[in-house]
mmCIF file as gemmi writes it, N, C-alpha and C atoms, coordinates in Angstrom:
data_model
loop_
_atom_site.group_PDB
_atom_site.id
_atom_site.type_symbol
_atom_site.label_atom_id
_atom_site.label_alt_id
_atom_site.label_comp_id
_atom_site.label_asym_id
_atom_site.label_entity_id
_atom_site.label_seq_id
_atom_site.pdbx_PDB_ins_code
_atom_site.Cartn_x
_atom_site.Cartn_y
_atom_site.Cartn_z
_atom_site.occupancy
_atom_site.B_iso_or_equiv
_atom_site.pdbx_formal_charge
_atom_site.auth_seq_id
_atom_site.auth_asym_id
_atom_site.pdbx_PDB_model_num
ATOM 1 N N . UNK Axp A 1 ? 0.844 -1.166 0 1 0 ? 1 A 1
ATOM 2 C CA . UNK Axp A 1 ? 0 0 0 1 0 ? 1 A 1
ATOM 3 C C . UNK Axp A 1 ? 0.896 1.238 0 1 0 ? 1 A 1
ATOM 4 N N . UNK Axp A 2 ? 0.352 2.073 -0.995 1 0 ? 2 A 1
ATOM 5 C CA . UNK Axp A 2 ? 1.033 3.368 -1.27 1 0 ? 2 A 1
ATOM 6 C C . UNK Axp A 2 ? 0.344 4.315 -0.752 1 0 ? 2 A 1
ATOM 7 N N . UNK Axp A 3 ? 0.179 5.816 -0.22 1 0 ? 3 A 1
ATOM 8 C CA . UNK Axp A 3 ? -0.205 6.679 0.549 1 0 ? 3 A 1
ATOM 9 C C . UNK Axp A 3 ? 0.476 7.875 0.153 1 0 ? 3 A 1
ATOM 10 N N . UNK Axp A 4 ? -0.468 9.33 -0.635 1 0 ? 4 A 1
ATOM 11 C CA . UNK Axp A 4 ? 0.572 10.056 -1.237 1 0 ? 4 A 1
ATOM 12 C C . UNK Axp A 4 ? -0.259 11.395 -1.035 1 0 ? 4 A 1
ATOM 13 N N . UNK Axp A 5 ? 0.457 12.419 -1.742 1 0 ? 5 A 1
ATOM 14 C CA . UNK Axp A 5 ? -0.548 13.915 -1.028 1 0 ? 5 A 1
ATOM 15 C C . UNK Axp A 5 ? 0.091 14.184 -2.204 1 0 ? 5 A 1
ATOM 16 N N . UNK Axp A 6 ? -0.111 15.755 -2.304 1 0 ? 6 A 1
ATOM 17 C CA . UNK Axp A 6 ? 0.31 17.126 -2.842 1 0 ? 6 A 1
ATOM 18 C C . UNK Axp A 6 ? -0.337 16.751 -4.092 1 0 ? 6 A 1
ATOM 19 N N . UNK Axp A 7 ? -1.019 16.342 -4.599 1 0 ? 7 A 1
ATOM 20 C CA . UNK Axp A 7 ? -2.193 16.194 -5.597 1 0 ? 7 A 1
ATOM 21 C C . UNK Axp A 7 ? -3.423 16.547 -5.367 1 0 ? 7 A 1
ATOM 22 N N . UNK Axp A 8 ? -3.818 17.547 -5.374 1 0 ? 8 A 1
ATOM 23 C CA . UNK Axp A 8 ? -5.375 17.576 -4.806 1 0 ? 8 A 1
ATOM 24 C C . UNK Axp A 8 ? -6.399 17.036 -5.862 1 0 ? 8 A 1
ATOM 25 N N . UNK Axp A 9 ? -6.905 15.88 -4.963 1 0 ? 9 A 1
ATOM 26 C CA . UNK Axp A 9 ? -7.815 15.601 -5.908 1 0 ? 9 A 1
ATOM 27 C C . UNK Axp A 9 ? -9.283 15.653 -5.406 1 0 ? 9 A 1
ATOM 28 N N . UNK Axp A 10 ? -10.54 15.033 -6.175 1 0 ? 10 A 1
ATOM 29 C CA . UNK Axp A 10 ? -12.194 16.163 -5.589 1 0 ? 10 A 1
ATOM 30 C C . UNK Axp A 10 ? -12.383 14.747 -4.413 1 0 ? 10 A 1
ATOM 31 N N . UNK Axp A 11 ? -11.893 13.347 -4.36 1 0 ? 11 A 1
ATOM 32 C CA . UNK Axp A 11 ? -12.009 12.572 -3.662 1 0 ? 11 A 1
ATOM 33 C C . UNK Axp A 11 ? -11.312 11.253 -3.92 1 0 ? 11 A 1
ATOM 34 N N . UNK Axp A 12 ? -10.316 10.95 -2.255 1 0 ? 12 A 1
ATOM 35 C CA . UNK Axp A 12 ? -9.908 9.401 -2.612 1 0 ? 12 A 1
ATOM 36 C C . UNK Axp A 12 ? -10.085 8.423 -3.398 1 0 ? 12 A 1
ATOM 37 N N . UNK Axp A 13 ? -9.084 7.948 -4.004 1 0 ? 13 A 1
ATOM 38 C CA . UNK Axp A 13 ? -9.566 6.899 -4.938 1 0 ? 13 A 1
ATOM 39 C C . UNK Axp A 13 ? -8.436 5.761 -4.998 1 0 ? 13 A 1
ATOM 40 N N . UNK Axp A 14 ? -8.703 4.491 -4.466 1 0 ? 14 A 1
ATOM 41 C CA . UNK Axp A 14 ? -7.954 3.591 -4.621 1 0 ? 14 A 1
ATOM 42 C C . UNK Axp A 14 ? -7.19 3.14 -5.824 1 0 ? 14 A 1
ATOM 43 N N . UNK Axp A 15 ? -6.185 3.222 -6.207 1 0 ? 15 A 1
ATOM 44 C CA . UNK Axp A 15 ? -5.849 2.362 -8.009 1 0 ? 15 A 1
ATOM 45 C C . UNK Axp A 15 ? -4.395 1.716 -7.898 1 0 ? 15 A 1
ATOM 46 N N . UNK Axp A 16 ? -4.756 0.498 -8.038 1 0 ? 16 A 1
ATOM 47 C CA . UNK Axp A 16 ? -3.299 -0.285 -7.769 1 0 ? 16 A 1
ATOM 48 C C . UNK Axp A 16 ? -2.903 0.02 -6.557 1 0 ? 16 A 1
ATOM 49 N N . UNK Axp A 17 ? -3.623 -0.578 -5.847 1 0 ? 17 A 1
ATOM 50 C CA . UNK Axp A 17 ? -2.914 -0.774 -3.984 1 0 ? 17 A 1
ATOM 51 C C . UNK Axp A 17 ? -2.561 0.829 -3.758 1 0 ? 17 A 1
ATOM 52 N N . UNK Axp A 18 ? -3.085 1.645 -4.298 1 0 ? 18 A 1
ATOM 53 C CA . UNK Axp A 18 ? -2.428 3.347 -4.184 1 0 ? 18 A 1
ATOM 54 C C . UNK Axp A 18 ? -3.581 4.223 -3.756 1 0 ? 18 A 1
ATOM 55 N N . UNK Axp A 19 ? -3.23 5.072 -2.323 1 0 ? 19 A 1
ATOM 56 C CA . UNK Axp A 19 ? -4.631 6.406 -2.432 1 0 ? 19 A 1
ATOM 57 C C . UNK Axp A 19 ? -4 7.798 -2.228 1 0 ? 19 A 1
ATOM 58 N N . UNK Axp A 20 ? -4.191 8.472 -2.83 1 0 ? 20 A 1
ATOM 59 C CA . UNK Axp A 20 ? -4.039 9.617 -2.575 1 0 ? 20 A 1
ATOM 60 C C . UNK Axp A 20 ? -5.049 10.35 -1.613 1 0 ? 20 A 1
ATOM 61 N N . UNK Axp A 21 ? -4.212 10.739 -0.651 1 0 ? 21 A 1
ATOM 62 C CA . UNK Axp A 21 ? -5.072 11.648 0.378 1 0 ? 21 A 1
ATOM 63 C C . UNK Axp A 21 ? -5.514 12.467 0.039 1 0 ? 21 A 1
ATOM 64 N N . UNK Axp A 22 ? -5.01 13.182 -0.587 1 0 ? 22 A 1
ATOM 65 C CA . UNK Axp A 22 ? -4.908 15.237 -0.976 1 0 ? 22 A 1
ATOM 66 C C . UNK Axp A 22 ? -6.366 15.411 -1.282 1 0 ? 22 A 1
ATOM 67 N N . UNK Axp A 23 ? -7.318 16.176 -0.559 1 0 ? 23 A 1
ATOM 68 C CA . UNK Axp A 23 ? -8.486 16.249 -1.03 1 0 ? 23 A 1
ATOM 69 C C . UNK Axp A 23 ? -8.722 17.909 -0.771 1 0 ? 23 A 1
ATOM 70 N N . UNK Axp A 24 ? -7.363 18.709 -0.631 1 0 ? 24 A 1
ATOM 71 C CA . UNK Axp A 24 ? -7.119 20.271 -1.076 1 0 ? 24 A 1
ATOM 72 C C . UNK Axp A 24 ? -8.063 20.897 -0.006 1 0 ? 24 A 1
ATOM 73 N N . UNK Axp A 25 ? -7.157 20.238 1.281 1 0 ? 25 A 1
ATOM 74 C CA . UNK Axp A 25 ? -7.897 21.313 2.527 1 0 ? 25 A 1
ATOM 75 C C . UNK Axp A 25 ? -7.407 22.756 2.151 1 0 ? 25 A 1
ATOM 76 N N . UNK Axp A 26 ? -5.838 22.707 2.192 1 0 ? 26 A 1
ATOM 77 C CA . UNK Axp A 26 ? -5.495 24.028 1.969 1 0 ? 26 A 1
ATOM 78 C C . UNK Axp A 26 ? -6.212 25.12 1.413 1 0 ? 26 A 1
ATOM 79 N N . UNK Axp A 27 ? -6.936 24.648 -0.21 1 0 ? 27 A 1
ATOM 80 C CA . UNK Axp A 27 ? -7.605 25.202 -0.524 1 0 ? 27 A 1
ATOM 81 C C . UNK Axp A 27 ? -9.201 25.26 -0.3 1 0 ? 27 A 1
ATOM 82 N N . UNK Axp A 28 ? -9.398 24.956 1.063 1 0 ? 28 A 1
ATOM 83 C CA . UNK Axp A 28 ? -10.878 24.726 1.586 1 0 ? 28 A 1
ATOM 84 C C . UNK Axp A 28 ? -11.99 23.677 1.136 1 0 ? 28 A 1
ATOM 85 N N . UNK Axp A 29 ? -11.206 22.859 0.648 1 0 ? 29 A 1
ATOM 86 C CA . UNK Axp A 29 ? -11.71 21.32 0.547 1 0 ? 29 A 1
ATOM 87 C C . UNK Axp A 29 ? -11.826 20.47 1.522 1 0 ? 29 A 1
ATOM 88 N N . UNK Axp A 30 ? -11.349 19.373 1.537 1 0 ? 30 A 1
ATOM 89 C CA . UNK Axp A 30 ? -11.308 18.122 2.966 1 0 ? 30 A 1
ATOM 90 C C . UNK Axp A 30 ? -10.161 18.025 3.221 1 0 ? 30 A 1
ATOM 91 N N . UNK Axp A 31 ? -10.001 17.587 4.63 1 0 ? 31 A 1
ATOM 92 C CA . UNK Axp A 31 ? -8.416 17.068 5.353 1 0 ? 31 A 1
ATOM 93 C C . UNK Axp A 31 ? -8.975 15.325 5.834 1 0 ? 31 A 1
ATOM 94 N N . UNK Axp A 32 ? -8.204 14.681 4.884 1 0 ? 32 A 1
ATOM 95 C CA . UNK Axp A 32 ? -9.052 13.187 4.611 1 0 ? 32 A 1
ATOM 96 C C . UNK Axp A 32 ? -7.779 12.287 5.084 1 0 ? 32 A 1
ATOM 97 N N . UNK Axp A 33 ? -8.061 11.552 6.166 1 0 ? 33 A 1
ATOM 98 C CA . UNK Axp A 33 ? -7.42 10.365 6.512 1 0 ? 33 A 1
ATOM 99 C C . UNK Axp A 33 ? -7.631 9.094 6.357 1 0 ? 33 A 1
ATOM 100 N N . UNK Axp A 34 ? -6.709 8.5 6.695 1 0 ? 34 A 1
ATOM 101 C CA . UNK Axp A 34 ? -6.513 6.558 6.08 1 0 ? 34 A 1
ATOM 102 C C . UNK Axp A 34 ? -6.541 6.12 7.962 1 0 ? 34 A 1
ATOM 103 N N . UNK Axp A 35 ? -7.921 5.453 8.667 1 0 ? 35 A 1
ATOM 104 C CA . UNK Axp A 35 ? -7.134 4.624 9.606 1 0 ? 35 A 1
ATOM 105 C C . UNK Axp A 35 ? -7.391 3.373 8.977 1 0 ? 35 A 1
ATOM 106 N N . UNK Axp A 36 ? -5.798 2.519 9.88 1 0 ? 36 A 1
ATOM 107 C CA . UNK Axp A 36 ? -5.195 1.136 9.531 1 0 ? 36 A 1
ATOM 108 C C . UNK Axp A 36 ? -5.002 0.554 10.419 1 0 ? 36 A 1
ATOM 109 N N . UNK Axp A 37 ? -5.436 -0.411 10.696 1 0 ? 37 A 1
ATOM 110 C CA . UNK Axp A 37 ? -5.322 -1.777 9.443 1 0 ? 37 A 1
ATOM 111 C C . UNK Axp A 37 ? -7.524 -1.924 9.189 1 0 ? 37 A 1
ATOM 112 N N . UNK Axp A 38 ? -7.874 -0.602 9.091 1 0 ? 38 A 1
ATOM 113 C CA . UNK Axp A 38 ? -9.473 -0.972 8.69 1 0 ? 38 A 1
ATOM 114 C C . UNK Axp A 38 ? -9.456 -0.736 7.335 1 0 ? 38 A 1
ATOM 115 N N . UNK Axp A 39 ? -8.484 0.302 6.973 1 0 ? 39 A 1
ATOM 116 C CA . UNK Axp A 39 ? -8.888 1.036 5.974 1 0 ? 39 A 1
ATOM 117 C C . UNK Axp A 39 ? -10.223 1.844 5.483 1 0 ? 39 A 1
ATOM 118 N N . UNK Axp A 40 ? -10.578 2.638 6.657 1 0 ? 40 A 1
ATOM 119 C CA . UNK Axp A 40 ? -12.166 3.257 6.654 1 0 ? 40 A 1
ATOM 120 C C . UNK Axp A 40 ? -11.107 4.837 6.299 1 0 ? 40 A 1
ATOM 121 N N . UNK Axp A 41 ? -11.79 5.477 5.068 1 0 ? 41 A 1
ATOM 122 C CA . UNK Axp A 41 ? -11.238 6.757 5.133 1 0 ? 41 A 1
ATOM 123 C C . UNK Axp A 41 ? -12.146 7.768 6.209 1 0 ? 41 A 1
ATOM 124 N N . UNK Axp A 42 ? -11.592 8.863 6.464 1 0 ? 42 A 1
ATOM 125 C CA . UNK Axp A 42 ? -12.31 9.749 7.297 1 0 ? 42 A 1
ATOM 126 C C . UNK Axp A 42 ? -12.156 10.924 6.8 1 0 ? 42 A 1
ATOM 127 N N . UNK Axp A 43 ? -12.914 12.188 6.828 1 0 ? 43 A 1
ATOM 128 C CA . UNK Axp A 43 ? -12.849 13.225 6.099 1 0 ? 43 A 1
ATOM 129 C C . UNK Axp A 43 ? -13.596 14.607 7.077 1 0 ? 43 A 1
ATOM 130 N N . UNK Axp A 44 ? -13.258 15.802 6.803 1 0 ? 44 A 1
ATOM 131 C CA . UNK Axp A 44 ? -13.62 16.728 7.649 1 0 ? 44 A 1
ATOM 132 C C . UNK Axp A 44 ? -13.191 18.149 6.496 1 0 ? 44 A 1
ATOM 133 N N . UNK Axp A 45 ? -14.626 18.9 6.873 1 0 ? 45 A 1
ATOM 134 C CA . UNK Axp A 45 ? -14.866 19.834 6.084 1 0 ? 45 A 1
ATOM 135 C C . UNK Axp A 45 ? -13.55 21.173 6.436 1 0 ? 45 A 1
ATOM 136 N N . UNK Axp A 46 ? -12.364 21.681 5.638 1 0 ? 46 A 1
ATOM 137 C CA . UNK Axp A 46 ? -11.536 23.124 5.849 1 0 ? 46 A 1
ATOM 138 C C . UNK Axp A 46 ? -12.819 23.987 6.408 1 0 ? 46 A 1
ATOM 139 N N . UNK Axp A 47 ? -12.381 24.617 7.759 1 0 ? 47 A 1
ATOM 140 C CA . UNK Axp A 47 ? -12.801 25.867 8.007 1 0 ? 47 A 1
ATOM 141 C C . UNK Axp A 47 ? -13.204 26.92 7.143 1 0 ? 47 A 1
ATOM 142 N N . UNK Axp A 48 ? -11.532 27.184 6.489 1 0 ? 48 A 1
ATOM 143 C CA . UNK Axp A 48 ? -11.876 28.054 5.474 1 0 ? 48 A 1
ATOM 144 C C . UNK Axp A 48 ? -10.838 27.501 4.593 1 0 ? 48 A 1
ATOM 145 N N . UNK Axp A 49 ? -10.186 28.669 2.998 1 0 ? 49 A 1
ATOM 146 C CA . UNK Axp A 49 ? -9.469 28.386 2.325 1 0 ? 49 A 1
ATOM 147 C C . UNK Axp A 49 ? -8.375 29.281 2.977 1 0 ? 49 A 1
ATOM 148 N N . UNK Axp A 50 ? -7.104 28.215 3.412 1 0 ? 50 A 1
ATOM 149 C CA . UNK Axp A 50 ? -5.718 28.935 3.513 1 0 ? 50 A 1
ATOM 150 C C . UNK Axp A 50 ? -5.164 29.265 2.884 1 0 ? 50 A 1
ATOM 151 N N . UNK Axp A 51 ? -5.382 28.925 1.607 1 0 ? 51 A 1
ATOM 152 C CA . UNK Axp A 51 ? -3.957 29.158 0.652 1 0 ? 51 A 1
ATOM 153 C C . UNK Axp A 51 ? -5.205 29.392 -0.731 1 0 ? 51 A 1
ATOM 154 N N . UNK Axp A 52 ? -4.947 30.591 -1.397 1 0 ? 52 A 1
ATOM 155 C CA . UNK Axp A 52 ? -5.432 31.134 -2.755 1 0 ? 52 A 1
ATOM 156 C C . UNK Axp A 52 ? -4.781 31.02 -4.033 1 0 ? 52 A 1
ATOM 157 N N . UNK Axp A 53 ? -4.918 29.237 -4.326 1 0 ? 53 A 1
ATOM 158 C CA . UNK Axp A 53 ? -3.642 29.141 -5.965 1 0 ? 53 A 1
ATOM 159 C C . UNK Axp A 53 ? -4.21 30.148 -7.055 1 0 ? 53 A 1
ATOM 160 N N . UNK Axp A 54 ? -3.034 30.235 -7.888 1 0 ? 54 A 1
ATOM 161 C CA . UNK Axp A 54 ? -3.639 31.003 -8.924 1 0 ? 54 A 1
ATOM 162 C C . UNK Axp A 54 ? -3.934 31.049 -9.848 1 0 ? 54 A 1
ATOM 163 N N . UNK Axp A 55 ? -4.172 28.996 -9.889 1 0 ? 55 A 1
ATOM 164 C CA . UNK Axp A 55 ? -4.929 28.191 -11.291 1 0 ? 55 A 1
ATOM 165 C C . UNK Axp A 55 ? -5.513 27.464 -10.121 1 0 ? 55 A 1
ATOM 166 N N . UNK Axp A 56 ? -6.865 26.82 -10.973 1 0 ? 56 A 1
ATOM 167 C CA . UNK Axp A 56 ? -7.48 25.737 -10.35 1 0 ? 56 A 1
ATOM 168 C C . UNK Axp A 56 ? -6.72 24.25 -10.226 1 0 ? 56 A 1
ATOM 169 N N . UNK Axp A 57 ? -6.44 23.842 -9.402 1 0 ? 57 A 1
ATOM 170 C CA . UNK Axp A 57 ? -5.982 22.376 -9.189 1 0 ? 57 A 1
ATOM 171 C C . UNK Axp A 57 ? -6.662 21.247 -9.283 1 0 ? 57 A 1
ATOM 172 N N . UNK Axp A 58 ? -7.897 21.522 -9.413 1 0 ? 58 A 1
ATOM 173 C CA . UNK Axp A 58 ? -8.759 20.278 -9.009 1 0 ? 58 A 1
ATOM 174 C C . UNK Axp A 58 ? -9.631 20.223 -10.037 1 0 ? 58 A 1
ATOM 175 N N . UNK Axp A 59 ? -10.097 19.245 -10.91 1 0 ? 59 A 1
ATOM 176 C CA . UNK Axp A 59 ? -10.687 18.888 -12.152 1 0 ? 59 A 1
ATOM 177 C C . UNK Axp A 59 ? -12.276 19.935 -11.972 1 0 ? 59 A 1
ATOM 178 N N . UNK Axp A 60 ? -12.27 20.705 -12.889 1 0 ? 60 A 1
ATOM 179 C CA . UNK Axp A 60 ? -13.334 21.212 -12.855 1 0 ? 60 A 1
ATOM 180 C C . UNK Axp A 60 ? -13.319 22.6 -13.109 1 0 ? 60 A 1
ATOM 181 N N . UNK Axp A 61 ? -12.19 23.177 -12.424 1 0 ? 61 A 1
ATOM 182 C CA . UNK Axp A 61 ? -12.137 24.78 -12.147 1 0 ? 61 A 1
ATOM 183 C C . UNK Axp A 61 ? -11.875 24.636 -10.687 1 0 ? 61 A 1
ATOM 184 N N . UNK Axp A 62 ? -12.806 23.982 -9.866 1 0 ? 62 A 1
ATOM 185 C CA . UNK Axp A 62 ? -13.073 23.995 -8.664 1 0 ? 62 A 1
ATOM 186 C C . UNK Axp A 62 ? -11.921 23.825 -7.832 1 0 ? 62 A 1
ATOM 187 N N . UNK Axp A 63 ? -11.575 24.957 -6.921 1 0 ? 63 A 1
ATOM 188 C CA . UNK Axp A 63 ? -10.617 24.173 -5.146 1 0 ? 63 A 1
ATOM 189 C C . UNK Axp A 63 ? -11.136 23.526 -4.532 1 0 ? 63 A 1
ATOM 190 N N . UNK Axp A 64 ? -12.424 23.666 -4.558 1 0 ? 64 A 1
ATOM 191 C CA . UNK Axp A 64 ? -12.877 22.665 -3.244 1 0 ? 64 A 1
ATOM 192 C C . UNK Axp A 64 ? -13.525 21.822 -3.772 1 0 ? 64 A 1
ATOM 193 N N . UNK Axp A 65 ? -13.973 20.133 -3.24 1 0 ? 65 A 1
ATOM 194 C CA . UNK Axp A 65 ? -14.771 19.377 -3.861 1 0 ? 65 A 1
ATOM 195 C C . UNK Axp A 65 ? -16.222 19.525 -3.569 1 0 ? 65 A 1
């Protein structure tokens, strides 16, 4: 099992034993965790947006999912 960030993507997605966390709290999306050995993801709504990129990162246009 692989476990990776700095990709923001609109939501976890398993592919080849691989998930990317990054669900772009920074940019006022989710701060999404892996607990193990269940593998239940967990997720929690950004307060606000910390950080203002100055292209969209996340498929859509959208920062946040």
């Amino acid at each position: 099992m692989v476990l990776y960030g700095h990709t923001p993507v609109p939501a976890p997605e398993w592919v080849n034993n691989t998930l990317c966390l990054d669900t772009g709290c920074v940019f006022g999306g989710r701060l999404t965790a892996l607990r193990y050995p269940e593998r239940e993801l967990v997720s929690v709504v950004a307060k606000r947006a910390y950080y203002q990129a100055a292209e969209a990162f996340l498929p859509g246009g959208a920062d946040a999912p």
